[in-house]
DRENPADREN-93379 format. One record per atom (N, C-alpha, C, O): residue number from 1; x, y, z. Coordinates in Angstrom, 1 decimal, always signed. Last residue first. Layout:
<node NUM,<X,Y,Z>>;
...
//
This chain:
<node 145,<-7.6,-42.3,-31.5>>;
<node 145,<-8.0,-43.3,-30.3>>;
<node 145,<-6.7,-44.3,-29.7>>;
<node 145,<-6.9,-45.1,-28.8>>;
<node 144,<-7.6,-38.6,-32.0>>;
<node 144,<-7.5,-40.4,-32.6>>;
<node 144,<-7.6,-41.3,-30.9>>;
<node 144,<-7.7,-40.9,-29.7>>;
<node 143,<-8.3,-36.2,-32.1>>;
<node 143,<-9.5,-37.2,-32.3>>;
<node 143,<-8.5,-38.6,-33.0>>;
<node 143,<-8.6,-39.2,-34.0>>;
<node 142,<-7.0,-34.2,-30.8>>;
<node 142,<-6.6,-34.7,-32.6>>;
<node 142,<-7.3,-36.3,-33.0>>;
<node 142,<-7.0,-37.2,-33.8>>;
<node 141,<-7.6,-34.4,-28.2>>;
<node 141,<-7.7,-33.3,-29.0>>;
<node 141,<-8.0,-33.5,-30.4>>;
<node 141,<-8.9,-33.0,-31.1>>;
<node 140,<-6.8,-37.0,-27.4>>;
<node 140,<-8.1,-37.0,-27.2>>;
<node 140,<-8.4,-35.1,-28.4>>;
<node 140,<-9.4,-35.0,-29.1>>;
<node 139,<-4.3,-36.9,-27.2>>;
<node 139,<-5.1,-37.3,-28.0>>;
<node 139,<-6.3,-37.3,-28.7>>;
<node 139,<-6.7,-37.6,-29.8>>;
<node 138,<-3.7,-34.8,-25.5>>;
<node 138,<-3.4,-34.5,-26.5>>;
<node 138,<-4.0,-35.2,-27.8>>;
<node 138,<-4.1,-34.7,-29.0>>;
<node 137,<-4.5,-36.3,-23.3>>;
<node 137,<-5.3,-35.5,-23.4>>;
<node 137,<-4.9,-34.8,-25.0>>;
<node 137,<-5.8,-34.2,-25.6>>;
<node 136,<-2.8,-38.9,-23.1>>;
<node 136,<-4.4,-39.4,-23.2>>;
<node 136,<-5.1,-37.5,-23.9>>;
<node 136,<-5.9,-37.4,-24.8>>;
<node 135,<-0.2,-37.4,-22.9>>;
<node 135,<-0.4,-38.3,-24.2>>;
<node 135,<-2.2,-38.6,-24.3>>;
<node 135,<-2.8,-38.5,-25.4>>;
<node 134,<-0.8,-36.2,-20.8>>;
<node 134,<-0.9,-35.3,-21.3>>;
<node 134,<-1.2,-35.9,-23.0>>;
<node 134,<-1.9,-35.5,-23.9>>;
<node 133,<-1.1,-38.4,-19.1>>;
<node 133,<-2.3,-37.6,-19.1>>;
<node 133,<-2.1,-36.9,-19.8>>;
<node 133,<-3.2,-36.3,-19.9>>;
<node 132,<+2.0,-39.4,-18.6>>;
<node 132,<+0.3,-40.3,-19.5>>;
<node 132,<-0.4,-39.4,-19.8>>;
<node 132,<-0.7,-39.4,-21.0>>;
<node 131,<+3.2,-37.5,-17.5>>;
<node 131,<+3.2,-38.0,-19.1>>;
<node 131,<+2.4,-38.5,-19.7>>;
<node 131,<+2.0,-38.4,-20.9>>;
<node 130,<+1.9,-37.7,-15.0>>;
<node 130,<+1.9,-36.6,-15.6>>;
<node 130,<+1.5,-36.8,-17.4>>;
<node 130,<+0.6,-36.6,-18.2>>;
<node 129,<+3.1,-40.1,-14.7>>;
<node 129,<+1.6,-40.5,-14.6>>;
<node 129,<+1.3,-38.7,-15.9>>;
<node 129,<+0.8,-38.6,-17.0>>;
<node 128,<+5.7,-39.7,-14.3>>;
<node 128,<+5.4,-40.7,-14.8>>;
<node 128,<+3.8,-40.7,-15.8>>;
<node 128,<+3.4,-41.2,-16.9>>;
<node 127,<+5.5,-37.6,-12.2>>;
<node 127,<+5.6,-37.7,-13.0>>;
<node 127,<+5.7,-38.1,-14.3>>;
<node 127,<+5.8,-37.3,-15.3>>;
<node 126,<+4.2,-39.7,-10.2>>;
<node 126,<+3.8,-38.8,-10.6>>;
<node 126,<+4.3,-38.0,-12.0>>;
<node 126,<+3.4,-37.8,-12.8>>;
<node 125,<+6.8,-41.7,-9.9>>;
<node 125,<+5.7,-41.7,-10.4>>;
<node 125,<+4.5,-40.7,-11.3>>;
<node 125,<+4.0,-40.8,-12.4>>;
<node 124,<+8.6,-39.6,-8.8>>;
<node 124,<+9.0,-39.9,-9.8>>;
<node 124,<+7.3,-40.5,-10.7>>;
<node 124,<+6.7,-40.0,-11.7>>;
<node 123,<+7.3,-38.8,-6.2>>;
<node 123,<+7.7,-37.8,-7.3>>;
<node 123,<+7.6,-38.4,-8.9>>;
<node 123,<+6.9,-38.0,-9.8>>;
<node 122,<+7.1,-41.7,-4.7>>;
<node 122,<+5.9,-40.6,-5.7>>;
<node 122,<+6.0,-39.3,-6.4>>;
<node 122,<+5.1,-38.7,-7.0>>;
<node 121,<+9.8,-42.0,-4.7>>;
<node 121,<+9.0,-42.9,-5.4>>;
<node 121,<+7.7,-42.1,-5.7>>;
<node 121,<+7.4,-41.9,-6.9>>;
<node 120,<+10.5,-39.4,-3.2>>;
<node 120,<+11.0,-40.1,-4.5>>;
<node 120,<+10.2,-41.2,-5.4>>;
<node 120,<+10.1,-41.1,-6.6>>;
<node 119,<+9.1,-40.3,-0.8>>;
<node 119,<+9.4,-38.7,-1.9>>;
<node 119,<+9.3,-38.9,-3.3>>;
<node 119,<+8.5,-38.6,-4.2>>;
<node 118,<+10.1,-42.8,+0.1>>;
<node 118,<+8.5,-42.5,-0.5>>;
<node 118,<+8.3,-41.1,-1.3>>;
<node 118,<+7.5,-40.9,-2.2>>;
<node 117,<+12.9,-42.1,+0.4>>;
<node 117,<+12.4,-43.2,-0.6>>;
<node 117,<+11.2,-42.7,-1.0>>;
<node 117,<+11.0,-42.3,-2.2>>;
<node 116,<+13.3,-40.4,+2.5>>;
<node 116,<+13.0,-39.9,+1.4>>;
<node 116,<+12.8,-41.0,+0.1>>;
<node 116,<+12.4,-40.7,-1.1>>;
<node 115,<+13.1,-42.3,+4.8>>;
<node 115,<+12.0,-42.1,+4.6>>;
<node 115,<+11.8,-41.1,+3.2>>;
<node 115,<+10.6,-40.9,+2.8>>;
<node 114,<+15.5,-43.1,+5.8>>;
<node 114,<+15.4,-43.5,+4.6>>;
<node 114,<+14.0,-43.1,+4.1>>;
<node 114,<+13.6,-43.5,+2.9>>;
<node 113,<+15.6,-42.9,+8.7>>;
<node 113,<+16.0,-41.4,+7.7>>;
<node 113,<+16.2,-41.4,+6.4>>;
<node 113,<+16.6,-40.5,+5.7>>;
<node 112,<+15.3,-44.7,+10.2>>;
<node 112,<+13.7,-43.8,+9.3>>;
<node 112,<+14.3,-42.9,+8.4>>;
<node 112,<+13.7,-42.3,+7.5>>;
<node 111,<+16.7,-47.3,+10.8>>;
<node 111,<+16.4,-46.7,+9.3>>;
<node 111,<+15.4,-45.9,+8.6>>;
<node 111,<+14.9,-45.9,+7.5>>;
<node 110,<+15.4,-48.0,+13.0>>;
<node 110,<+17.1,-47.0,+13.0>>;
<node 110,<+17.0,-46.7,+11.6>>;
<node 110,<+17.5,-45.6,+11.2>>;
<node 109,<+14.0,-50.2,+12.4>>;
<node 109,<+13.5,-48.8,+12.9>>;
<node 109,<+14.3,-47.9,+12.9>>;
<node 109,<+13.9,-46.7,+12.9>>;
<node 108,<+16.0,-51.9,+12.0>>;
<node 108,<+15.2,-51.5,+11.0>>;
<node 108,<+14.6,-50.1,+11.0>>;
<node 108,<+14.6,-49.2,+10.2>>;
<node 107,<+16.9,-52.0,+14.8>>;
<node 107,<+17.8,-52.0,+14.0>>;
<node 107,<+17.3,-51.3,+12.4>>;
<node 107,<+18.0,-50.5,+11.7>>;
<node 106,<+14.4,-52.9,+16.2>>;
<node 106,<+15.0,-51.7,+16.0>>;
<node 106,<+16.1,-51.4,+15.3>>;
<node 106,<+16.2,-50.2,+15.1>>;
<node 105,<+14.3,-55.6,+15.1>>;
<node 105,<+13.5,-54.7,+14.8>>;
<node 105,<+13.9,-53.1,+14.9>>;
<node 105,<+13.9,-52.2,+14.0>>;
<node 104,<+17.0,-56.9,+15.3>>;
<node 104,<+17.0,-56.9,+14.5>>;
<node 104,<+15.6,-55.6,+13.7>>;
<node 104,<+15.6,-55.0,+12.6>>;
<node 103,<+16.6,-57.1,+18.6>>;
<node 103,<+17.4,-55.8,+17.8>>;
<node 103,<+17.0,-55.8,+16.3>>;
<node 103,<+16.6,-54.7,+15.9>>;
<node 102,<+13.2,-57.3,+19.7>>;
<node 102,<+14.6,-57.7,+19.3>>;
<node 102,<+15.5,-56.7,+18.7>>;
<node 102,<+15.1,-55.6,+18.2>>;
<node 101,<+12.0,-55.4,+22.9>>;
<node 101,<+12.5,-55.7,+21.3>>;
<node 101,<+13.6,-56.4,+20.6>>;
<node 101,<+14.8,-56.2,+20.8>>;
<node 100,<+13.9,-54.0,+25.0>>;
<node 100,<+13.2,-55.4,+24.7>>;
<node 100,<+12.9,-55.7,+23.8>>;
<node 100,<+13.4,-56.8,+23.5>>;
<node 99,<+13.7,-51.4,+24.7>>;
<node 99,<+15.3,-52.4,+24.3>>;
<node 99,<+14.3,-53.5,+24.2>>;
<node 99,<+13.9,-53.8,+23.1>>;
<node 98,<+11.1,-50.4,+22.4>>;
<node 98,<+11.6,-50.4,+24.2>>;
<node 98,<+12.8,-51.3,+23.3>>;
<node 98,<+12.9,-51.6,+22.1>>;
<node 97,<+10.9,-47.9,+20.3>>;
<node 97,<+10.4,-48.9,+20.6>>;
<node 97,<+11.7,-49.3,+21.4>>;
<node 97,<+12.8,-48.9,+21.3>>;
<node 96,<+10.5,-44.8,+19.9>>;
<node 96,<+9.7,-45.2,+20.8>>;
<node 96,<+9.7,-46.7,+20.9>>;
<node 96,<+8.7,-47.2,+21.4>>;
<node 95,<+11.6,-44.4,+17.4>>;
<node 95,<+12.7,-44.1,+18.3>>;
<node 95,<+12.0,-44.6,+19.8>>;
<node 95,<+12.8,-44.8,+20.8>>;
<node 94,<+9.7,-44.0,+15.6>>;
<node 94,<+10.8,-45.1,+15.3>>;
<node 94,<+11.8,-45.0,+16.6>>;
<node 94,<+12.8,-45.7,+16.6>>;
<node 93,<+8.3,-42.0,+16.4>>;
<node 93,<+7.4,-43.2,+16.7>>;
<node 93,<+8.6,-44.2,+16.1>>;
<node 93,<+8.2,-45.4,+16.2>>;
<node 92,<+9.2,-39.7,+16.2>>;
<node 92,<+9.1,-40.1,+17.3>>;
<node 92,<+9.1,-41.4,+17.5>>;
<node 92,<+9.6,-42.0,+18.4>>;
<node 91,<+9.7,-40.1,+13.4>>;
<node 91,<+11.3,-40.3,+14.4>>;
<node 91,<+10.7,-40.3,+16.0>>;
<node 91,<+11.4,-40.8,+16.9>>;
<node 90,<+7.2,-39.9,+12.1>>;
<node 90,<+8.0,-40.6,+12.3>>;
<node 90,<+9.6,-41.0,+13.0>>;
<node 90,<+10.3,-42.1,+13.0>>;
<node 89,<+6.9,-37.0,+13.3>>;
<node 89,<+6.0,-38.2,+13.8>>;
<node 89,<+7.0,-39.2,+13.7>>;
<node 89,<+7.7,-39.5,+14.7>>;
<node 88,<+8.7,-35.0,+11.7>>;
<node 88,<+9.1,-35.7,+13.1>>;
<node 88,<+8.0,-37.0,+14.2>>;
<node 88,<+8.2,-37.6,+15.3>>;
<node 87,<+7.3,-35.3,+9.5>>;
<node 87,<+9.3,-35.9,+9.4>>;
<node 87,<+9.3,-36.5,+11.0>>;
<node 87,<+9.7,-37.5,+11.5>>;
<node 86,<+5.3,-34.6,+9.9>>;
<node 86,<+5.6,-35.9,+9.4>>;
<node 86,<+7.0,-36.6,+9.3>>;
<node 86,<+7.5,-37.7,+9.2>>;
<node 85,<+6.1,-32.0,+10.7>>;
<node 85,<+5.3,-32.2,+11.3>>;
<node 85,<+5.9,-33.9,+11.6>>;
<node 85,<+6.5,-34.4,+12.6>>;
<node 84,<+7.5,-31.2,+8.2>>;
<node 84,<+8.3,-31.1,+9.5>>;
<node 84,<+7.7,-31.9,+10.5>>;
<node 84,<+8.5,-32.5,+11.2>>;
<node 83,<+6.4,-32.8,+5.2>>;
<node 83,<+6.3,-31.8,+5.8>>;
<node 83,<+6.8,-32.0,+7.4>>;
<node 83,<+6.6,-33.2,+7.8>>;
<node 82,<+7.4,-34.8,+3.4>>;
<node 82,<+8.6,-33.8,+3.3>>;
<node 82,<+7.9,-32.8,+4.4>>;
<node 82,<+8.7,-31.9,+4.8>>;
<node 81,<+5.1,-36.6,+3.2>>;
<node 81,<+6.1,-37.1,+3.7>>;
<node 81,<+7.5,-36.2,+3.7>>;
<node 81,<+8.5,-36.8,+4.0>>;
<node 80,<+3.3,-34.2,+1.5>>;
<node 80,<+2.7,-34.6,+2.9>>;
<node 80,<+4.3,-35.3,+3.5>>;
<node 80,<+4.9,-34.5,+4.3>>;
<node 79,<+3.9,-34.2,-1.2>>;
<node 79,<+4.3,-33.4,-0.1>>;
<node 79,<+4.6,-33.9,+1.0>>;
<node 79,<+5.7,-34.1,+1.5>>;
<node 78,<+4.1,-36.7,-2.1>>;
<node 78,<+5.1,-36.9,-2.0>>;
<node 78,<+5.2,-35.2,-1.0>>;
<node 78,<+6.2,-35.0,-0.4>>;
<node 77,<+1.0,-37.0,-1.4>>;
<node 77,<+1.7,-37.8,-0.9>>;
<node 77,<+3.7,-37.8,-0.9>>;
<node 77,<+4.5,-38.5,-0.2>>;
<node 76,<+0.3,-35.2,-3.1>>;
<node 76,<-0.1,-35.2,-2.2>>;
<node 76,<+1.0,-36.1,-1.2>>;
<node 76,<+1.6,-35.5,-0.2>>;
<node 75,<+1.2,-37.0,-5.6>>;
<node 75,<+1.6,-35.2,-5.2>>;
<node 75,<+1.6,-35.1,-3.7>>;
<node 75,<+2.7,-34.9,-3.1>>;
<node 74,<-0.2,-39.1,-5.6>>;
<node 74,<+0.9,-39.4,-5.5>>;
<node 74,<+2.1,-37.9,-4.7>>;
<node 74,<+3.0,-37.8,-3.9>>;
<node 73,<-3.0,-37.7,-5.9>>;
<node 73,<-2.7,-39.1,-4.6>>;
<node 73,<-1.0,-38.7,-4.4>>;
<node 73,<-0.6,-38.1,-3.4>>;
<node 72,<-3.1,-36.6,-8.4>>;
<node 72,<-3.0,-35.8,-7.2>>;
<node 72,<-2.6,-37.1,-5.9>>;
<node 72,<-1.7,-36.9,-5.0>>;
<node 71,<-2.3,-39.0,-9.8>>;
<node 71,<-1.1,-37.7,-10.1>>;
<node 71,<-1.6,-37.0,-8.7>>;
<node 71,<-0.7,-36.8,-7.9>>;
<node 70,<-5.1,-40.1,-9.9>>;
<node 70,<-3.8,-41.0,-9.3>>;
<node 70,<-2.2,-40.0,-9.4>>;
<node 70,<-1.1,-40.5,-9.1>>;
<node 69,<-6.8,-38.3,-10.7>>;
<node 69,<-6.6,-38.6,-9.4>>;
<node 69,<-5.4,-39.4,-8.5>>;
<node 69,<-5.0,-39.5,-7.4>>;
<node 68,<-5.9,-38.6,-13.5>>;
<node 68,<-5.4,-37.4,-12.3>>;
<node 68,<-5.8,-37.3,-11.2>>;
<node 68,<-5.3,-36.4,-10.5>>;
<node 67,<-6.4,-41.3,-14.2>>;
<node 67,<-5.0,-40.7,-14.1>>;
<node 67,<-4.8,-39.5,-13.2>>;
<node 67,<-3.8,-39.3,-12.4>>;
<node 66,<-9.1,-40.9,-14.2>>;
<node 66,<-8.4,-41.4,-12.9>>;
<node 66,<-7.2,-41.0,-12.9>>;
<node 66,<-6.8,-40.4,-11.9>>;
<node 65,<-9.7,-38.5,-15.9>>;
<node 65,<-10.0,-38.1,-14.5>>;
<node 65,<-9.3,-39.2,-13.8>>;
<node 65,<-8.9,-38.8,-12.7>>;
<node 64,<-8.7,-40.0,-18.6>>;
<node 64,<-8.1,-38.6,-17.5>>;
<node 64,<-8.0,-38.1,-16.2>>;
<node 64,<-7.1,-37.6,-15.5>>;
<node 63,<-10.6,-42.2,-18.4>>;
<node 63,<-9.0,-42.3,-18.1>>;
<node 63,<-7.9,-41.0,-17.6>>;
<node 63,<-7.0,-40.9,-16.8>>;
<node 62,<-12.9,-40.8,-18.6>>;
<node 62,<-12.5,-41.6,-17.3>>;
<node 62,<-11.5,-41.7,-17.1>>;
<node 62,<-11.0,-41.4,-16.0>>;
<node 61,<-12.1,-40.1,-21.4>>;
<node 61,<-12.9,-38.8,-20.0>>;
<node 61,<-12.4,-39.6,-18.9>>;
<node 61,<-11.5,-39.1,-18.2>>;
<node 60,<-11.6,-42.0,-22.7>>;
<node 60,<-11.0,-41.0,-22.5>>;
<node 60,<-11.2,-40.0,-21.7>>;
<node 60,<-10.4,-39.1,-21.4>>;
<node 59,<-12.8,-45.0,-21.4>>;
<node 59,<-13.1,-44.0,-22.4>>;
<node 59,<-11.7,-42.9,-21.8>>;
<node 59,<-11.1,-42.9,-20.7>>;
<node 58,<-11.8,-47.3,-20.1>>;
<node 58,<-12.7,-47.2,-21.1>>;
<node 58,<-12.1,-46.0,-21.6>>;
<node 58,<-11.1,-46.1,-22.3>>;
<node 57,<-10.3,-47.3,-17.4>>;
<node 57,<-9.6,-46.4,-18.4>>;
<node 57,<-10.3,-46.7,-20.1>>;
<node 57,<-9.7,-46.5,-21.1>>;
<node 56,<-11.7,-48.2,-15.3>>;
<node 56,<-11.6,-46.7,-15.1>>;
<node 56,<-11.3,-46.4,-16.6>>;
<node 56,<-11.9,-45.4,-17.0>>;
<node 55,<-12.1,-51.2,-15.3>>;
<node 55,<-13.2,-50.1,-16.1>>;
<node 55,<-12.7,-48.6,-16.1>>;
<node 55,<-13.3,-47.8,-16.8>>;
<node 54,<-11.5,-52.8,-13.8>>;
<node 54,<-12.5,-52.0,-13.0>>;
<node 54,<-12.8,-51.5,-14.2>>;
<node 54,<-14.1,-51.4,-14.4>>;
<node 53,<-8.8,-53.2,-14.8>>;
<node 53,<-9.8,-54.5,-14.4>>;
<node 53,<-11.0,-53.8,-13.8>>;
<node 53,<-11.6,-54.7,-13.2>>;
<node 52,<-7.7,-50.9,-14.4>>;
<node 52,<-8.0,-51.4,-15.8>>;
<node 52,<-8.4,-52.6,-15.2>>;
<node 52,<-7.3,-53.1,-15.5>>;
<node 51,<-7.2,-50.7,-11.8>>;
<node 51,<-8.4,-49.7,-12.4>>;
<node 51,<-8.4,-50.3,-14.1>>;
<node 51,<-9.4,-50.0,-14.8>>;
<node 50,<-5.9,-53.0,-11.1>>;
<node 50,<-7.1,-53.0,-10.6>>;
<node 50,<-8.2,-52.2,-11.1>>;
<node 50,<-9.4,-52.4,-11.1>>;
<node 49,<-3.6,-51.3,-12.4>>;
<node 49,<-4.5,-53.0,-12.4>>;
<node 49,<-5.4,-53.3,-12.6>>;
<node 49,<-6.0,-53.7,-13.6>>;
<node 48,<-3.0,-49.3,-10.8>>;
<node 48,<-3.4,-49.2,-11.7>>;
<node 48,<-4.2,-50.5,-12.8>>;
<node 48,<-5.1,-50.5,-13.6>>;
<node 47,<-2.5,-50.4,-8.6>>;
<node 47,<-4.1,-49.6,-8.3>>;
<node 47,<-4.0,-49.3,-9.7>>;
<node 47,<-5.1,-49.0,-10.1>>;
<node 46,<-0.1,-51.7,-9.5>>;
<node 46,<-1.2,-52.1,-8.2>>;
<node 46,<-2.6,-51.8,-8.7>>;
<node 46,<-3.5,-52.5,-9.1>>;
<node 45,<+1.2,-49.5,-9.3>>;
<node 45,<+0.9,-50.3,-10.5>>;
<node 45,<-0.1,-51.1,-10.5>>;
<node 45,<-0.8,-51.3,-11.4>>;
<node 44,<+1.6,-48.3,-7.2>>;
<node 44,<+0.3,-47.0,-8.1>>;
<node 44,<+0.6,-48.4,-9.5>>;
<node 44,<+0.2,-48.1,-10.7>>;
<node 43,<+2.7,-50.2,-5.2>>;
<node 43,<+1.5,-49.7,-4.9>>;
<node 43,<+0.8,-49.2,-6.1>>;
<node 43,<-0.4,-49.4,-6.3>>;
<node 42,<+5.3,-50.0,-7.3>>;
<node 42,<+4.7,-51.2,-7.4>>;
<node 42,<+2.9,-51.1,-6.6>>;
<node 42,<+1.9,-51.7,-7.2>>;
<node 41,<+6.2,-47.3,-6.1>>;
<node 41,<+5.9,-47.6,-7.4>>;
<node 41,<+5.1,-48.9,-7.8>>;
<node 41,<+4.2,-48.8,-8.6>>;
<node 40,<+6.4,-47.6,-3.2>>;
<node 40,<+5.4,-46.8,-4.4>>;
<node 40,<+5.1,-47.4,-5.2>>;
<node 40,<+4.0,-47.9,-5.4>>;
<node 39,<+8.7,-49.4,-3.1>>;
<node 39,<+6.9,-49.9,-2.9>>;
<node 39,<+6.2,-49.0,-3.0>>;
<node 39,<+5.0,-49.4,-3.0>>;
<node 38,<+10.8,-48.6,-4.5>>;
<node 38,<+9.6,-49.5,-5.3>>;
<node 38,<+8.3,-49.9,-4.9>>;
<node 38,<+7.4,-50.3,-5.6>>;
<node 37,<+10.9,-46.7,-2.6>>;
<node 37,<+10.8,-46.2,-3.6>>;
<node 37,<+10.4,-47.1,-4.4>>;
<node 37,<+9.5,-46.7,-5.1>>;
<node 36,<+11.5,-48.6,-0.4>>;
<node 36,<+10.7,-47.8,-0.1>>;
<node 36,<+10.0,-47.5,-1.2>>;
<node 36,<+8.8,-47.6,-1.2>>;
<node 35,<+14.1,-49.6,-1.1>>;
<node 35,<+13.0,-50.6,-1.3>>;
<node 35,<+11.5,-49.5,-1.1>>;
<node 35,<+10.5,-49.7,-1.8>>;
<node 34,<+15.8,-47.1,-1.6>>;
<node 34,<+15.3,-48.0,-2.7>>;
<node 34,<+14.4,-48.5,-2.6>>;
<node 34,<+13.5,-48.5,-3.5>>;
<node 33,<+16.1,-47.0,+1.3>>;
<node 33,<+15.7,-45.8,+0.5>>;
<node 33,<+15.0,-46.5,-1.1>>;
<node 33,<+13.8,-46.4,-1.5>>;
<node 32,<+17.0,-49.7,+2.1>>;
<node 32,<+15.8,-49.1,+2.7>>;
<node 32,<+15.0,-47.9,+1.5>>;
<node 32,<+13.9,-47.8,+1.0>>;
<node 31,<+19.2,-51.0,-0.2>>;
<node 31,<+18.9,-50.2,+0.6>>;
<node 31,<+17.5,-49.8,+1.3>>;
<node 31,<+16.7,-49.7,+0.3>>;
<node 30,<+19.8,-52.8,-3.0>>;
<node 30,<+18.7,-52.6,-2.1>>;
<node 30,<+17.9,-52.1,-0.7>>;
<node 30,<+16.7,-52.3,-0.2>>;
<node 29,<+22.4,-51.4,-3.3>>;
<node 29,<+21.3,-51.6,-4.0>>;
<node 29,<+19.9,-51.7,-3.5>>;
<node 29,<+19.1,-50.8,-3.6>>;
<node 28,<+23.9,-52.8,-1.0>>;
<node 28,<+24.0,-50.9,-1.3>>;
<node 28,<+22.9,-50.9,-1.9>>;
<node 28,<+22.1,-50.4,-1.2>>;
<node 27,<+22.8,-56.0,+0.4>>;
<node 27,<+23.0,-55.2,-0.4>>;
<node 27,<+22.7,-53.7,-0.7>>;
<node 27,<+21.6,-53.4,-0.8>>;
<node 26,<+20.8,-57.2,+2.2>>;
<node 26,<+22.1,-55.9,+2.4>>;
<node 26,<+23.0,-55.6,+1.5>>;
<node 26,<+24.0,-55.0,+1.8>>;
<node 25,<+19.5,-58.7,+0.6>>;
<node 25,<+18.7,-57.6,+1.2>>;
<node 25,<+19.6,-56.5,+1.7>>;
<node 25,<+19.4,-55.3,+1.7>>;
<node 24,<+20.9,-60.6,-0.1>>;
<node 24,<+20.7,-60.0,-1.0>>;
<node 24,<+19.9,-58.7,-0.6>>;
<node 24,<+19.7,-57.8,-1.4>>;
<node 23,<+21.3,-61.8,+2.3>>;
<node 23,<+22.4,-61.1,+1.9>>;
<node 23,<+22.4,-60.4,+0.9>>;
<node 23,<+23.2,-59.6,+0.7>>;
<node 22,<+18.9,-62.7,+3.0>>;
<node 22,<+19.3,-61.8,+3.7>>;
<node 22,<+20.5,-61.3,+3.1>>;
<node 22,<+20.7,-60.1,+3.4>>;
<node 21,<+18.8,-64.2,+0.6>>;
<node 21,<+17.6,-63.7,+0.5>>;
<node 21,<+18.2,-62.5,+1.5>>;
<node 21,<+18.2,-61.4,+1.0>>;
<node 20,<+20.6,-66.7,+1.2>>;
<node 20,<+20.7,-65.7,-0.1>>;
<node 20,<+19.5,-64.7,+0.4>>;
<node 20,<+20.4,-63.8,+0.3>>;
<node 19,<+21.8,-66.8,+4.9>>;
<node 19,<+20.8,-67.3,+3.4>>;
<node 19,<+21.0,-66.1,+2.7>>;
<node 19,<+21.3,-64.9,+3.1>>;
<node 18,<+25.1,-66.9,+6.5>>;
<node 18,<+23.5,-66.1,+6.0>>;
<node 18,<+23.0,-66.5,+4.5>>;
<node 18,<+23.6,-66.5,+3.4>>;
<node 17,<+26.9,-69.2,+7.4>>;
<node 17,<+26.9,-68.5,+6.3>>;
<node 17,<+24.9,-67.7,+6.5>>;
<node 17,<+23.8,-68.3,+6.6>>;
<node 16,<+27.5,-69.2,+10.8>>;
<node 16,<+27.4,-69.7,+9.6>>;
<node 16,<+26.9,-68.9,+8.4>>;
<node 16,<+26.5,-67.7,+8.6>>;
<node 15,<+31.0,-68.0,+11.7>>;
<node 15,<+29.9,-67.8,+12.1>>;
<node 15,<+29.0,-68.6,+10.4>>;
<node 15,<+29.6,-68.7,+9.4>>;
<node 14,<+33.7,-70.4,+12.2>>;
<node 14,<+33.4,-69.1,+11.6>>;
<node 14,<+31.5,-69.1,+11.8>>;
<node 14,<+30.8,-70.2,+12.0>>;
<node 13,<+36.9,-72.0,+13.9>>;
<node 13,<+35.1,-71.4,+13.9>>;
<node 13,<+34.4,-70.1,+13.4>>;
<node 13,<+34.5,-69.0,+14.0>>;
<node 12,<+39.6,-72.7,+13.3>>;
<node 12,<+39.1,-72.0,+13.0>>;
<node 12,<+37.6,-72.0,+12.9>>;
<node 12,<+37.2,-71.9,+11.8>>;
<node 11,<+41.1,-74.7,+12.3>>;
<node 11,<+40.7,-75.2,+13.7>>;
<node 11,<+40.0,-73.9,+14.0>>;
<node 11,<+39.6,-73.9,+15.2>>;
<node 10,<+42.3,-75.1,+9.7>>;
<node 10,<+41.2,-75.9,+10.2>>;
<node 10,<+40.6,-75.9,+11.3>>;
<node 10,<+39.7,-76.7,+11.6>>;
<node 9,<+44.4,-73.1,+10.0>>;
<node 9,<+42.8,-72.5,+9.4>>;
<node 9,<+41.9,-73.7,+10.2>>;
<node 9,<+41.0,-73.5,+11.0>>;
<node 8,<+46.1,-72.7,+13.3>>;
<node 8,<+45.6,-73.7,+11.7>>;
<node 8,<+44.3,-73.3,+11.8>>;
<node 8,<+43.4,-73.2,+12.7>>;
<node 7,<+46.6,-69.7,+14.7>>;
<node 7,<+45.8,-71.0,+14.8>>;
<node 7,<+46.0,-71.2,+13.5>>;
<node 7,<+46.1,-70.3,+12.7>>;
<node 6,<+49.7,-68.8,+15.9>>;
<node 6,<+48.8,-68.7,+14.3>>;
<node 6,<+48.1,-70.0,+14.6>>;
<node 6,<+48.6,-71.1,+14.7>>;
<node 5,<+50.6,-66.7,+18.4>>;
<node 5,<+50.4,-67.7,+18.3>>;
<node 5,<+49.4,-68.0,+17.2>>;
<node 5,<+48.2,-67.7,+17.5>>;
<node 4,<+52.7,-64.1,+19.2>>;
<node 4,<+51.7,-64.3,+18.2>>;
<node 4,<+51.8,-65.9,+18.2>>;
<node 4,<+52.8,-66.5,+17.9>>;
<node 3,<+54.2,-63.7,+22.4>>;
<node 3,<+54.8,-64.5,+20.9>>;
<node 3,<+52.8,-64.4,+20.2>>;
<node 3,<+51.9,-64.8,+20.9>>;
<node 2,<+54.8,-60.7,+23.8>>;
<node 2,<+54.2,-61.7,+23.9>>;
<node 2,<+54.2,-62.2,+22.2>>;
<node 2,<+54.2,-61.5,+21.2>>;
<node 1,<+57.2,-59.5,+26.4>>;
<node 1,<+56.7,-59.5,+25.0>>;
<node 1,<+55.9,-60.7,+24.7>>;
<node 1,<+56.2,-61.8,+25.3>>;
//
């Protein structure tokens, strides 16, 4: 039989503490699926920026047609990443990186099946966008500005 021998805490070596930034990254919350789904969203806020610093949303004709080019982008985009084709590109191409790699990359790469984030993020967007265009076009009917 063998006697349990209790190391003193003090003599105990513990691995060192991980920076805030990585522990906040493994967080349930901030999950792959989530971060994905902001970087939609933060991409069509992005380009929306840039299109009110461009001029797109002047007049009410322009602002329709961008908004609805930025509703077809996002549509398109939330098909295209649900089609079998694209489901299976990316599992080829996340499952094609050699052991030599660090882990920590393939480790990441082991997270394609979070790829319904981008769905989501441009579903939701789109949606989003939907609402604008119907507020810009309803207005545009009852002539207020």
């Amino acid at each position: 039989m063998t006697d349990l021998v209790q190391t003193p805490v003090e003599r105990l070596h513990l691995p060192p503490r991980t920076g805030l930034l990585r522990r906040m990254a493994k967080h349930p919350r901030l999950m792959h699926h989530h971060r994905l789904i902001a970087a939609v969203i933060v991409t069509n806020l992005a380009v929306g920026v840039h299109g009110a610093r461009e001029g797109w949303f002047r007049s009410q004709e322009a602002a329709l047609a961008a908004t609805s080019w930025a509703v077809l982008v996002n549509f398109a985009l939330a098909i295209l990443i649900r089609q079998q084709y694209v489901v299976n590109l990316l599992f080829w191409l996340a499952t094609r990186a050699p052991t030599r790699w660090p882990l920590r990359v393939r480790w990441t790469l082991g997270k394609v099946y979070h790829f319904g984030g981008v769905y989501v993020g441009a579903r939701d967007r789109r949606h989003a966008l939907v609402h604008r265009q119907r507020r810009v076009h309803h207005g545009c009917r009852a002539g207020r500005r």
